[in-house]
C-alpha positions as CSV (number, residue, x, y, z in Angstrom):
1,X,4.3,143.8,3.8
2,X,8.1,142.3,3.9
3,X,8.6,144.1,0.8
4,X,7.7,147.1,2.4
5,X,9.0,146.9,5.7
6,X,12.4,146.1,3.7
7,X,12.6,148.6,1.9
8,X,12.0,150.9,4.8
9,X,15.3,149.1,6.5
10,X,17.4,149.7,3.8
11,X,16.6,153.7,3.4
12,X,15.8,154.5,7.1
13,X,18.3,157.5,7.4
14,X,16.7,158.9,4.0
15,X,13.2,158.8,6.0
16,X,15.0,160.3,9.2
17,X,16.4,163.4,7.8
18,X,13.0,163.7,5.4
19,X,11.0,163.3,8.6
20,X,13.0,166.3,10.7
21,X,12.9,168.0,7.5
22,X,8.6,168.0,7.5
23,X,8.5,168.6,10.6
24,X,10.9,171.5,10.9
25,X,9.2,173.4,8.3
26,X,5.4,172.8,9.6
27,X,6.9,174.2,12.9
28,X,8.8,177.1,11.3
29,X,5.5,178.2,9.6
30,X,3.2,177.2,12.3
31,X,5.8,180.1,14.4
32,X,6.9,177.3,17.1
33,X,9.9,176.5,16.6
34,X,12.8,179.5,17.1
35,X,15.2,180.5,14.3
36,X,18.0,178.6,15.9
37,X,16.2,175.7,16.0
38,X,15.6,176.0,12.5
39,X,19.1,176.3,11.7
40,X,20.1,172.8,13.8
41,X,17.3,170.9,12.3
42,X,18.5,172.3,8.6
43,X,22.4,171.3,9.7
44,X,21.3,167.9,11.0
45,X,19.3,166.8,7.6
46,X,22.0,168.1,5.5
47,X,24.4,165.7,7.5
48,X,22.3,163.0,6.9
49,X,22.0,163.7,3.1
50,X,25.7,163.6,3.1
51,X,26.3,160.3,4.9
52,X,23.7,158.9,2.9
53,X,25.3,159.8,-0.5
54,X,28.8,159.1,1.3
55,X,27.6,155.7,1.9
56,X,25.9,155.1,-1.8
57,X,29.0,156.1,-3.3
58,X,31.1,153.7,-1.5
59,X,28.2,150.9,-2.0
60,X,28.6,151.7,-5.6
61,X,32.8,151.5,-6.0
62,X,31.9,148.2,-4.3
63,X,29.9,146.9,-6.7
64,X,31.8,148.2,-9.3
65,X,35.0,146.6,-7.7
66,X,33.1,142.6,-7.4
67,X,32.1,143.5,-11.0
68,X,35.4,144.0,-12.5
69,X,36.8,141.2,-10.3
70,X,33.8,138.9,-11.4
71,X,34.7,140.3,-15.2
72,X,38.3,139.0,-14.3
73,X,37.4,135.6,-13.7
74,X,34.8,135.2,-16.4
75,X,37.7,136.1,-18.9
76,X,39.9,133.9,-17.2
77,X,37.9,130.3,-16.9
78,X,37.2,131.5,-21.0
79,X,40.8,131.7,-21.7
80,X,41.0,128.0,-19.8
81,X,37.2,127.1,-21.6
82,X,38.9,125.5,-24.6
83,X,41.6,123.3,-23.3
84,X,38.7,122.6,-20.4
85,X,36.3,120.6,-23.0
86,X,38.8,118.8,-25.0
87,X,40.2,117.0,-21.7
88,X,36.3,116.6,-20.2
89,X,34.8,115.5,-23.6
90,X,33.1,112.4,-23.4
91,X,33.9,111.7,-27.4
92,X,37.4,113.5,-29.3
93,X,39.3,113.3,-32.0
94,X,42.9,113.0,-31.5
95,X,46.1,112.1,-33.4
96,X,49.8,112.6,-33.1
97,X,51.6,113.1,-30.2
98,X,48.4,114.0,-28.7
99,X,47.3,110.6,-28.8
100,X,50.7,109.3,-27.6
101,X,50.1,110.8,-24.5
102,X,46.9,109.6,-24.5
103,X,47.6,106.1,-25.0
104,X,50.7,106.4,-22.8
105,X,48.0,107.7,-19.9
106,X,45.8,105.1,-20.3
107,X,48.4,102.3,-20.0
108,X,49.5,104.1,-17.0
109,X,46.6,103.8,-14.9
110,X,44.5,100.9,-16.0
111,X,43.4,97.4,-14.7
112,X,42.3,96.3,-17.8
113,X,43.3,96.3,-21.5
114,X,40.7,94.7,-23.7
115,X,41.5,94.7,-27.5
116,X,39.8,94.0,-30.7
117,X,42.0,93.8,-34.1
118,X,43.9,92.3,-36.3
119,X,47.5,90.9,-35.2
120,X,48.0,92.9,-32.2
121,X,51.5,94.0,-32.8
122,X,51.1,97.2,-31.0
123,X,49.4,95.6,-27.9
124,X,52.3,92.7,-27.8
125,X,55.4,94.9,-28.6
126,X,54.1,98.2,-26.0
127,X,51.2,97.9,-24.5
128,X,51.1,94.5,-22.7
129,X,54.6,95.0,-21.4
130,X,53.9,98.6,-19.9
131,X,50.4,97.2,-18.5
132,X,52.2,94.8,-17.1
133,X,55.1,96.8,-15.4
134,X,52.5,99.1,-13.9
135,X,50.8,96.3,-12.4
136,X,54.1,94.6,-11.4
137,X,54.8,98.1,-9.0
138,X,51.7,98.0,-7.7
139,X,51.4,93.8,-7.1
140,X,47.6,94.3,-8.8
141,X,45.8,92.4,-10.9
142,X,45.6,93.0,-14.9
143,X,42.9,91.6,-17.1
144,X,44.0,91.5,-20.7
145,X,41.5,90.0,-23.5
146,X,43.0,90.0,-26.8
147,X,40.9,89.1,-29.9
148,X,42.6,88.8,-32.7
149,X,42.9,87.3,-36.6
150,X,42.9,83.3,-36.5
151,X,46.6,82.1,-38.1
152,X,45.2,79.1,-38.8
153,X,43.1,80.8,-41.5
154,X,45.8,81.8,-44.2
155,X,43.0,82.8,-46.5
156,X,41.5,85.4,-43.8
157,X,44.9,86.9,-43.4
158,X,45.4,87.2,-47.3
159,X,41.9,88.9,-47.2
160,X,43.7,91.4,-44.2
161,X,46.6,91.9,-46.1
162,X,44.6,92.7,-49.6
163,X,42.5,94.6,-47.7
164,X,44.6,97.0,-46.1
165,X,47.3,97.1,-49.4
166,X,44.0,98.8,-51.3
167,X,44.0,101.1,-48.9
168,X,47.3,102.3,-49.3
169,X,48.1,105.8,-49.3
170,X,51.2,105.7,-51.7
171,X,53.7,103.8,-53.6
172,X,55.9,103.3,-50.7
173,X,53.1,102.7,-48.1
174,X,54.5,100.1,-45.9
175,X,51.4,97.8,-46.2
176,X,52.4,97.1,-50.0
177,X,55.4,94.7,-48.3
178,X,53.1,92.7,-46.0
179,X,52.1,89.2,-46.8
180,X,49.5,86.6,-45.5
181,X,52.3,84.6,-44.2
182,X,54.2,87.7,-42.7
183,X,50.4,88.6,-41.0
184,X,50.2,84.8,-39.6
185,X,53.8,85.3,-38.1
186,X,52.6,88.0,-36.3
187,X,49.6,86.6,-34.9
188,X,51.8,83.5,-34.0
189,X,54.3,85.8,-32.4
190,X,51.3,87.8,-30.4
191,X,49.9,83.9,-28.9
192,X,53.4,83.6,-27.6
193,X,54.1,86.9,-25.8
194,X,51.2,86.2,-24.0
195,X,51.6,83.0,-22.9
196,X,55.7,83.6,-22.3
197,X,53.9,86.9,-19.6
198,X,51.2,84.5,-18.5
199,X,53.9,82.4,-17.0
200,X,55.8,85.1,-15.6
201,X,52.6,86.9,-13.5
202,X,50.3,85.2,-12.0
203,X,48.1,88.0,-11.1
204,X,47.8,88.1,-15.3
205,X,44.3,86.7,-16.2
206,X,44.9,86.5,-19.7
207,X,42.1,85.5,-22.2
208,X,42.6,85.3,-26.6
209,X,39.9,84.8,-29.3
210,X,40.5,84.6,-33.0
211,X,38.2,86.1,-35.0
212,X,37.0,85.5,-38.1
213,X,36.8,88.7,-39.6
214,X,39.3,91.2,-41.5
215,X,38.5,95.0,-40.4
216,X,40.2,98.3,-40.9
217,X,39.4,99.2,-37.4
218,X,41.3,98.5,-33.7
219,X,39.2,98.8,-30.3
220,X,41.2,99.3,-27.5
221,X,39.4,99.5,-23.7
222,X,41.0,100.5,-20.8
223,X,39.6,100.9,-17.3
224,X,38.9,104.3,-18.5
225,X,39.6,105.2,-22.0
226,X,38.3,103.7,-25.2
227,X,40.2,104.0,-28.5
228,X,39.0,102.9,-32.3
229,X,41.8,103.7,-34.3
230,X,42.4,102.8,-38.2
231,X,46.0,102.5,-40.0
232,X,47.1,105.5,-41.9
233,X,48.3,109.2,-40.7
234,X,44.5,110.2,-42.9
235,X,42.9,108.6,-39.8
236,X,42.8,110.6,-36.4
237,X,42.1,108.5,-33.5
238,X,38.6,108.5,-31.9
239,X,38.9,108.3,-27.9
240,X,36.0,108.2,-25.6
241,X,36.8,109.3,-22.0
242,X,34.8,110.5,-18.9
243,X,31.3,108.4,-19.8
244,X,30.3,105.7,-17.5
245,X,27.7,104.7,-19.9
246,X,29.9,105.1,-23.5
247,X,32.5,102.7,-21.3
248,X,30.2,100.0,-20.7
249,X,27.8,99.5,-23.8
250,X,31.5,99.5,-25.5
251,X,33.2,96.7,-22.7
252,X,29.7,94.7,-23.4
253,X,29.8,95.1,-27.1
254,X,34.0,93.6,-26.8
255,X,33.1,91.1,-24.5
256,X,30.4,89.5,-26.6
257,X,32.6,90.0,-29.9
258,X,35.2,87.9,-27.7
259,X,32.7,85.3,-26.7
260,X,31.9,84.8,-30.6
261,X,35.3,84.4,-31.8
262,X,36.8,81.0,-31.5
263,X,38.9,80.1,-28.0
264,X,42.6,79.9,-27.5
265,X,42.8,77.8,-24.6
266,X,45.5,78.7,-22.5
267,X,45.2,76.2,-19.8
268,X,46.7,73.6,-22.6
269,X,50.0,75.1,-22.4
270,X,50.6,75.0,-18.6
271,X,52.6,72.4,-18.3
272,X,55.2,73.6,-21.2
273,X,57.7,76.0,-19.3
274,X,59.1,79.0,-21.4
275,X,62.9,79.7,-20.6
276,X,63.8,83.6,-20.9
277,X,64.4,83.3,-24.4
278,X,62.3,80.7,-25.4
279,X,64.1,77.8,-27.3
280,X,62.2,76.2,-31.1
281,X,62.0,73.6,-29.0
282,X,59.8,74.8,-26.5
283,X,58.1,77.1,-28.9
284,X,56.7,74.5,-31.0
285,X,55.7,72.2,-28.1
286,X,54.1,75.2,-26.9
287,X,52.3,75.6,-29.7
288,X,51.2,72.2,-30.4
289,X,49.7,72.1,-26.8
290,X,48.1,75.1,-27.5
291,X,45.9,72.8,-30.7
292,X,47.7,75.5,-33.0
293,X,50.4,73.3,-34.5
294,X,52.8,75.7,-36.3
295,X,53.1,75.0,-40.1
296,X,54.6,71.9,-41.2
297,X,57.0,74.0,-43.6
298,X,58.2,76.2,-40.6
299,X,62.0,75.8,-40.5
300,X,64.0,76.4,-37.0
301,X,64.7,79.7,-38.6
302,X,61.3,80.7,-39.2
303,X,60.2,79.8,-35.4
304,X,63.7,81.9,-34.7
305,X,61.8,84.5,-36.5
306,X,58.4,84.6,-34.4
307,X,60.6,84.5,-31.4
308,X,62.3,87.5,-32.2
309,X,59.3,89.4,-33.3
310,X,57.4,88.2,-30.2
311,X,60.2,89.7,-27.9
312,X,61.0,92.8,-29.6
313,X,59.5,95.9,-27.5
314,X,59.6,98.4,-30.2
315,X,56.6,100.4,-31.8
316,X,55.9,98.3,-34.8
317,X,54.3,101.2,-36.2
318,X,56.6,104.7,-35.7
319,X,57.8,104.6,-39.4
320,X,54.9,103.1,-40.4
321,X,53.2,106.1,-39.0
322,X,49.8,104.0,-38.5
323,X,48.5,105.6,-35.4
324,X,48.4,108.6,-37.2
């Protein structure tokens, strides 16, 4: 009954003029109605008929009109469809400058850098520093837990550096020049940026865990992106944005990594004050607080050496091209 009673709204006029139309003509034959009358009634449908067509036509440039614009925007959110799902995909491949900006994004905007490696050159020379001027501008908090190679283990960091020379891509790959003494530098030089920053914030909760275990693989976990990148321009970055769920199975898989690998503890080092450029001095009483007495064969040039490397806030890796 609603069907019928709305179709009967919609073509109303159409059943006027047909209904004058009926009744005109039984009239006309029937000899009541007069010739002029006729005529009216025949004037008044035909007025009718031309509205209604009038008004069909204009109903139909209308929906001829929303079509086109409604063509218009389909092809547009298309032309945008691309660029849409690589920014809003949960899982990406990226490399280059593309993951630059990435990276550079993440650091930008985060509360929290949690990384899994090897010496953590990148994360000492670029990313704890940026971290920690973002948070410096915003007097925030920053949680940064680092887990890293163990340097008291020289034959885990020859395994790293064999490792990763086999995997070389050619003759002058800059991986063939690293040694397992040059590795444990690094990790040395990575323990003391972080303790020289831990003294200088003390919104930085700072946490460090040496692992056992040489991989090919980083793992990097912002408050919003994750990143598992490998050395070598071959290997395009994998980055993990825009899923709650991704995000936490990865934080919970870092976190009990972390709590597997064996402690650094920080706390044992409080009472040894860092100047601005730390002195070998301080640096090796640092590090003997720490329980991770530098090598007896360490000169005051090779603790010059760590200094300098844990200070210098270059990318360790732009000619090496590692973050391909």
């Amino acid at each position: 009954m609603k069907r019928i009673l709305a179709w009967v709204g919609v073509n109303v006029d159409i059943l006027v003029a047909l209904a004058v139309a009926v009744v005109v003509s039984i009239l006309d034959v029937a000899g009541i109605a007069t010739a002029e009358a006729v005529s009216n009634a025949t004037v008044a449908t035909l007025a009718v008929l031309a509205f209604v067509m009038l008004r069909s036509r204009t109903r139909a440039q209308s929906a001829e009109n929303a079509v086109e614009r409604a063509v218009l925007a389909a092809d547009r959110k298309l032309d945008l469809l691309p660029s849409l799902l690589q920014e809003q995909s949960a899982v990406r491949l990226v490399r280059g400058e593309e993951f630059n900006r990435v990276l550079a994004q993440a650091r930008g905007d985060t509360d929290r850098w949690i990384f899994k490696g090897s010496t953590g050159a990148y994360v000492r020379a670029v990313t704890l520093p940026e971290c920690l001027a973002k948070a410096r501008q915003g007097r925030r908090a920053l949680l940064v837990r680092l887990e890293i190679l163990d340097p008291d283990d020289l034959a885990l960091c020859e395994r790293f550096v064999r490792l990763h020379r086999s995997l070389a891509l050619d003759d002058d790959s800059p991986e063939l020049t690293w040694t397992a003494d040059g590795t444990r530098r690094e990790l040395y030089a990575t323990v003391l940026s972080a303790c020289w920053h831990h003294q200088r914030y003390e919104l930085l909760d700072i946490e460090i865990g040496f692992s056992s275990i040489a991989s090919t693989f980083r793992y990097e976990l912002s408050s919003r992106h994750m990143f598992i990148t490998q050395r070598g321009p071959g290997f395009p970055a994998t980055v993990i944005t825009g899923n709650a769920l991704a995000l936490d199975c990865w934080a919970t898989e870092l976190h009990a990594s972390l709590r597997q690998a064996r402690p650094l503890n920080l706390r044992g080092a409080e009472d040894v004050t860092l100047s601005f450029s730390p002195t070998v001095e301080e640096v090796r009483a640092l590090f003997e607080r720490l329980g991770l007495a530098l090598p007896g064969a360490y000169g005051d040039e090779d603790v010059e050496e760590i200094v300098g490397m844990a200070f210098r806030n270059v990318d360790p890796y732009d000619k090496a091209a590692a973050w391909g």
